[in-house]
C-alpha positions as CSV (number, residue, x, y, z in Angstrom):
1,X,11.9,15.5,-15.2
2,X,9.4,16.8,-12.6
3,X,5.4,18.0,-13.2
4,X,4.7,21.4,-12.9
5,X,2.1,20.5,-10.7
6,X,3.7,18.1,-8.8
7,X,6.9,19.6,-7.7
8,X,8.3,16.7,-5.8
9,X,7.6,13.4,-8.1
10,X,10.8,13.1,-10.5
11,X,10.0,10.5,-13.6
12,X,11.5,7.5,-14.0
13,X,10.6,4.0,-16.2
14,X,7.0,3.8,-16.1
15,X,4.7,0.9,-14.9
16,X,3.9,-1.2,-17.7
17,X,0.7,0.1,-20.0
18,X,1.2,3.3,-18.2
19,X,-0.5,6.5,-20.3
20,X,1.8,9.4,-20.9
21,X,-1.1,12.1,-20.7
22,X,-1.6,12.9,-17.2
23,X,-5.0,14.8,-17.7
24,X,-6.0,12.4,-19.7
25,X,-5.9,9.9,-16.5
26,X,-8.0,9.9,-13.5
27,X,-5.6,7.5,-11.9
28,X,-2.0,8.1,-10.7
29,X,0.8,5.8,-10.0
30,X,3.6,7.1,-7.2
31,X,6.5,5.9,-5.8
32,X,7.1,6.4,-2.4
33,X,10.8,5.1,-1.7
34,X,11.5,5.4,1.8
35,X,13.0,2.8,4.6
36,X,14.3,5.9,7.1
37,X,11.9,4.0,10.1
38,X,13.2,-0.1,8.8
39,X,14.4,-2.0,12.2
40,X,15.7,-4.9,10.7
41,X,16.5,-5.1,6.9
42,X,16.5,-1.9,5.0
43,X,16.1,-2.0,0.9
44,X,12.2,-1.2,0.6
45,X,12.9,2.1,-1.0
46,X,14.0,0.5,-3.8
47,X,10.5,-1.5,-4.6
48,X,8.9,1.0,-6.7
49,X,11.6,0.9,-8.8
50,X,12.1,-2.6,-9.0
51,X,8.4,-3.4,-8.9
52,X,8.4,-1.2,-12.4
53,X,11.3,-2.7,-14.3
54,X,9.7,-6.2,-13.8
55,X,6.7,-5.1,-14.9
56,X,7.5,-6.0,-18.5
57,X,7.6,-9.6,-17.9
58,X,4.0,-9.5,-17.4
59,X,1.2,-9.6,-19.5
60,X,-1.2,-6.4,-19.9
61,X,-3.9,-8.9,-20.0
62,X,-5.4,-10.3,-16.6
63,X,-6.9,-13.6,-17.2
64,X,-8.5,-13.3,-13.6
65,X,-10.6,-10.5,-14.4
66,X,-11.1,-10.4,-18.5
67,X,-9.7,-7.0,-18.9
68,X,-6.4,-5.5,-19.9
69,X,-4.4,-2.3,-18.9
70,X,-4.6,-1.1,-22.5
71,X,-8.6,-0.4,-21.7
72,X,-7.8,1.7,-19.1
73,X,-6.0,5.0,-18.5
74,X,-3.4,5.9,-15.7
75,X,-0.7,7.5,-15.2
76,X,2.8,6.8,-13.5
77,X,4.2,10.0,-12.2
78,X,7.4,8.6,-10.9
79,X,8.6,8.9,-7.3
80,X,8.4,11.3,-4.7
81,X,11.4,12.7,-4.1
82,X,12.6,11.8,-0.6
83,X,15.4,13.7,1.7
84,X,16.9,10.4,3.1
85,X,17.3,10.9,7.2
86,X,14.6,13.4,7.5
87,X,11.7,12.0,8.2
88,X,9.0,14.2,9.0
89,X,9.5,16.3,5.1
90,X,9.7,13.0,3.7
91,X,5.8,12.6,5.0
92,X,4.7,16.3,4.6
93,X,6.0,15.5,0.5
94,X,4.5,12.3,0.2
95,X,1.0,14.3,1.8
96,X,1.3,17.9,-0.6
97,X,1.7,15.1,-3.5
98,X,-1.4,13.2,-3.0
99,X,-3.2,15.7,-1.9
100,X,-2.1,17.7,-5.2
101,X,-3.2,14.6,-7.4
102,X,-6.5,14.1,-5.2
103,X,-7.5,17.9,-5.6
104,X,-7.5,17.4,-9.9
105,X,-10.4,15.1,-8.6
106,X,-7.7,11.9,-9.3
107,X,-7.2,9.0,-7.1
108,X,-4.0,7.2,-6.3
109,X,-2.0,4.0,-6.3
110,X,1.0,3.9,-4.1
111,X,4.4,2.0,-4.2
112,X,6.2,1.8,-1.3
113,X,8.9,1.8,0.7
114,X,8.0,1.2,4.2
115,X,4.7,0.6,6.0
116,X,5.0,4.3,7.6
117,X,4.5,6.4,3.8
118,X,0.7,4.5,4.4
119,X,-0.2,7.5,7.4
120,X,0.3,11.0,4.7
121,X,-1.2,9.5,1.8
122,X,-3.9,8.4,4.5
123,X,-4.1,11.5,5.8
124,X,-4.3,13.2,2.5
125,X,-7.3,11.4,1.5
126,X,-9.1,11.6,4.8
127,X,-9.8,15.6,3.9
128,X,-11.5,14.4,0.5
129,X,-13.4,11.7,2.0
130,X,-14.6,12.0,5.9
131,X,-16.2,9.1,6.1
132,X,-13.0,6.5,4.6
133,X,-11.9,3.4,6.3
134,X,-8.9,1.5,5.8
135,X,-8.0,-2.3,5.4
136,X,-4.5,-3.0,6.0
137,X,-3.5,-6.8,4.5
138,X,-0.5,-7.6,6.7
139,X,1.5,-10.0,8.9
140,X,1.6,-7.3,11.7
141,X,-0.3,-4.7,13.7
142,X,1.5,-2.0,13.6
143,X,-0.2,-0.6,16.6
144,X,2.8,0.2,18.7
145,X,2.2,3.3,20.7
146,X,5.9,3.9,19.9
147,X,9.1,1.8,18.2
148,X,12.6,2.3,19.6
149,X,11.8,5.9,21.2
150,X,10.0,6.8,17.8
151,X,6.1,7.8,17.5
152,X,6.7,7.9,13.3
153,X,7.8,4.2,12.6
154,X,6.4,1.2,10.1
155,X,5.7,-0.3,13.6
156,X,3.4,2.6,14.8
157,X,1.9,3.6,11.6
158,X,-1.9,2.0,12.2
159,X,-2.0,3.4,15.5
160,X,-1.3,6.9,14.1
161,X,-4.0,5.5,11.4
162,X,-6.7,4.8,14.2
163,X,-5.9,8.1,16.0
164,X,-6.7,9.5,12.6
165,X,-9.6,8.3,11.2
166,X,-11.1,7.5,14.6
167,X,-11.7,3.8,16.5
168,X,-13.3,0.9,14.7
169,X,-12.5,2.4,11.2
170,X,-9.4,0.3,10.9
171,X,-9.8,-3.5,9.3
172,X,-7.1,-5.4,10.0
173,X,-6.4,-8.6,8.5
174,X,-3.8,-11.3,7.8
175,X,-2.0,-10.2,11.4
176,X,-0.5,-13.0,13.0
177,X,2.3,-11.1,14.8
178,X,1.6,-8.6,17.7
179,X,2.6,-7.4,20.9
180,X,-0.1,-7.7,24.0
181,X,-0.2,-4.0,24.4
182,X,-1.2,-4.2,20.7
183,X,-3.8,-6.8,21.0
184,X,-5.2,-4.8,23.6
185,X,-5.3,-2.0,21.8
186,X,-6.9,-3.5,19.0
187,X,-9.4,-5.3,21.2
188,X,-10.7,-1.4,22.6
189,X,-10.0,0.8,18.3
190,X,-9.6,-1.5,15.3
191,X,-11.6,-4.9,13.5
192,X,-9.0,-6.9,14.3
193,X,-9.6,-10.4,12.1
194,X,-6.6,-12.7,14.2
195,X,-4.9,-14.6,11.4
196,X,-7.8,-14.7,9.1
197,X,-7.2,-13.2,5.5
198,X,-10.1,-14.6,3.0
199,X,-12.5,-16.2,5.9
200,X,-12.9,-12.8,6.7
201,X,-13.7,-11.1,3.6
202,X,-17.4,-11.6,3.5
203,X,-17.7,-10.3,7.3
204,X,-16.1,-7.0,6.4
205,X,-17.6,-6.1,3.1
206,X,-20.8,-6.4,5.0
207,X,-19.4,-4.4,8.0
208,X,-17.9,-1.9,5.7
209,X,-21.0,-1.4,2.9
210,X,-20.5,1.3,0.8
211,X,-18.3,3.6,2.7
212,X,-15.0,4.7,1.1
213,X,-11.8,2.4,1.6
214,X,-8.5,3.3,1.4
215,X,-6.4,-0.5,1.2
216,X,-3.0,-0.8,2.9
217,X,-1.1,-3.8,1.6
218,X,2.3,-4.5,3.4
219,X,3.3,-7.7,1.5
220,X,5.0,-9.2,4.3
221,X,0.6,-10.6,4.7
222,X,2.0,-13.4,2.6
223,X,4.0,-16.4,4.0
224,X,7.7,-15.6,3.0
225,X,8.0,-19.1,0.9
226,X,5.9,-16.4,-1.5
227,X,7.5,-13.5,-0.7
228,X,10.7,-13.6,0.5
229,X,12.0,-10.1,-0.5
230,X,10.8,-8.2,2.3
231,X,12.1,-6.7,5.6
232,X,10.5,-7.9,8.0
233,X,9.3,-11.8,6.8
234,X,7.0,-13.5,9.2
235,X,6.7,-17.1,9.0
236,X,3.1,-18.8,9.1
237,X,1.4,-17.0,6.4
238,X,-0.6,-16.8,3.4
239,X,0.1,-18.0,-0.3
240,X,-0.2,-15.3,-3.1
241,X,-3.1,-17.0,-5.0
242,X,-5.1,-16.6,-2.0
243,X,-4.0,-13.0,-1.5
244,X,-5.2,-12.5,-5.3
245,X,-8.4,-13.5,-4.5
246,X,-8.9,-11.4,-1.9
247,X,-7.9,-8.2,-4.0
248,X,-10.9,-9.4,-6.5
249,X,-13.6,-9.9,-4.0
250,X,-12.7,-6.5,-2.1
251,X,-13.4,-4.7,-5.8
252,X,-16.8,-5.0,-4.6
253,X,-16.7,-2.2,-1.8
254,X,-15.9,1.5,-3.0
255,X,-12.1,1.4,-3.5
256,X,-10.9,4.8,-3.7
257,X,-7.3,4.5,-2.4
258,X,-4.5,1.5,-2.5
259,X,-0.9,0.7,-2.1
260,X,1.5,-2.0,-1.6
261,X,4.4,-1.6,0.9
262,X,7.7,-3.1,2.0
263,X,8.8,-5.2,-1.4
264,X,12.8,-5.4,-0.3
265,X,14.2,-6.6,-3.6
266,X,17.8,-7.1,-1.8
267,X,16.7,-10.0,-0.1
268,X,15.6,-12.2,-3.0
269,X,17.1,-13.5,-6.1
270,X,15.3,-14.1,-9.5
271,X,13.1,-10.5,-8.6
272,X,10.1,-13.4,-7.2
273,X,8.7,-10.8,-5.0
274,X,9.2,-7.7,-7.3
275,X,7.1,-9.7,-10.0
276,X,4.7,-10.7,-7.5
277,X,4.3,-6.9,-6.3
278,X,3.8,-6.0,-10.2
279,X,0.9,-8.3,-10.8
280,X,-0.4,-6.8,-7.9
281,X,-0.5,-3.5,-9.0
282,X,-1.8,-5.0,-12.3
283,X,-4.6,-6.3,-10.6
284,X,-5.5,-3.4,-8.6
285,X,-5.4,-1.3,-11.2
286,X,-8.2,-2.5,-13.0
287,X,-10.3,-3.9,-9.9
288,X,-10.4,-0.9,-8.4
């Protein structure tokens, strides 16, 4: 079944605690299930449907922040509905959606899929807020100028994000894999905090103040001992309590955007990362 209003999200099982009343919701859940750009183990379009069939295991409650999903009201509108192969309507959907939802004066959370569904929703909500900068959470920089003769690619997709949203708008942290060219490039466009995920935190909610920030989480950030289901694992990273904490302490800056990328549920077994990627959300949803 598909919204009137959003013509290209088709239902599907609902995120845990999810309200059925879409007016009655000033947040919206979306899937975004597209891998077309993977270069080395596709299966993140199937996250945001994994990600919401583990959900159940959970508790609505968060012990970490006092408050349960029951006290709050969003949505789940299902997933965009993606032409696999095509790649440039599978961003210009993902963009009409969010801008659809941001335009009833709504604001998102995102489930993807690939890194690369981050640039439409980004761009979407760049036209409602001028001023936004994003923090991307991640194990790389994504600042390739191009990926395998490709200018759209999860490799790219900050770079496009800078070009965007302009130079030094762009926090980056977590990265501990890059090219030099990217390094460079970061040195000259982006915050780049080198392999530093919550001894940055308190530098960057300075730097950012009260700004609007869209958050990019690719959840290959964490070491893959934490999360292993994902397609592109990079060893050397961070555990998921201290990725947790993170989330929590950037609730403090003016969070008007979020989503979590590149959950690969073929590469695990017993759903680890999928459940992980669910308390995520969980704890997004009411921080910010």
């Amino acid at each position: 079944m598909r919204e009137s209003k959003l013509p290209f999200l088709e239902k599907n099982l609902g995120f845990m605690g999810a309200n059925p009343d879409f007016e009655a919701c000033s947040r919206v859940i979306i899937g975004l299930p597209m891998d077309s750009t993977t270069s080395f183990r596709p299966g993140a379009r199937l996250g945001p449907a994994r990600i919401r069939g583990v959900s159940e295991v959970l508790e609505e409650f968060s012990i970490y922040q006092n408050r349960s999903l029951l006290d709050i009201n969003f949505y789940d509108g299902g997933d965009v509905v993606i032409p696999f192969g095509n790649v440039v309507e599978s961003l210009k959907r993902i963009e009409q959606t969010v801008d659809a939802i941001l335009a009833q004066g709504k604001r998102t959370l995102c489930i993807g899929g690939e890194h690369l569904v981050s640039l439409p929703v980004i761009k979407a909500y760049r036209k409602y807020y001028p001023d936004l900068v994003v923090v991307q959470l991640d194990a790389h920089a994504d600042l390739r100028e191009e990926y395998l003769g490709e200018q759209l690619s999860h490799a790219t997709v900050m770079r496009q994000v800078v070009e965007l949203i302009g130079p030094q708008r762009l926090y980056q942290l977590g990265i501990r894999s890059a090219t030099e060219d990217e390094l460079l490039f970061a040195a000259a466009h982006t915050m780049l905090y080198l392999d530093r995920l919550s001894t940055a935190v308190d530098e960057v909610k300075q730097h950012i103040g009260r700004r609007p920030v869209y958050i990019t989480l690719d959840i290959d950030v964490l070491d893959p001992a934490f999360a292993p289901g994902t397609g592109t694992p990079e060893p050397g990273g961070f555990s998921s309590r201290e990725l947790l904490q993170v989330l929590l302490s950037l609730a403090e800056l003016d969070v008007v955007g979020f989503d979590l990328v590149e959950v690969a549920p073929p590469y695990e077994t017993g759903d680890n990362t999928s459940i992980l990627g669910a308390k995520i959300i969980r704890e997004a949803l009411l921080a910010f």
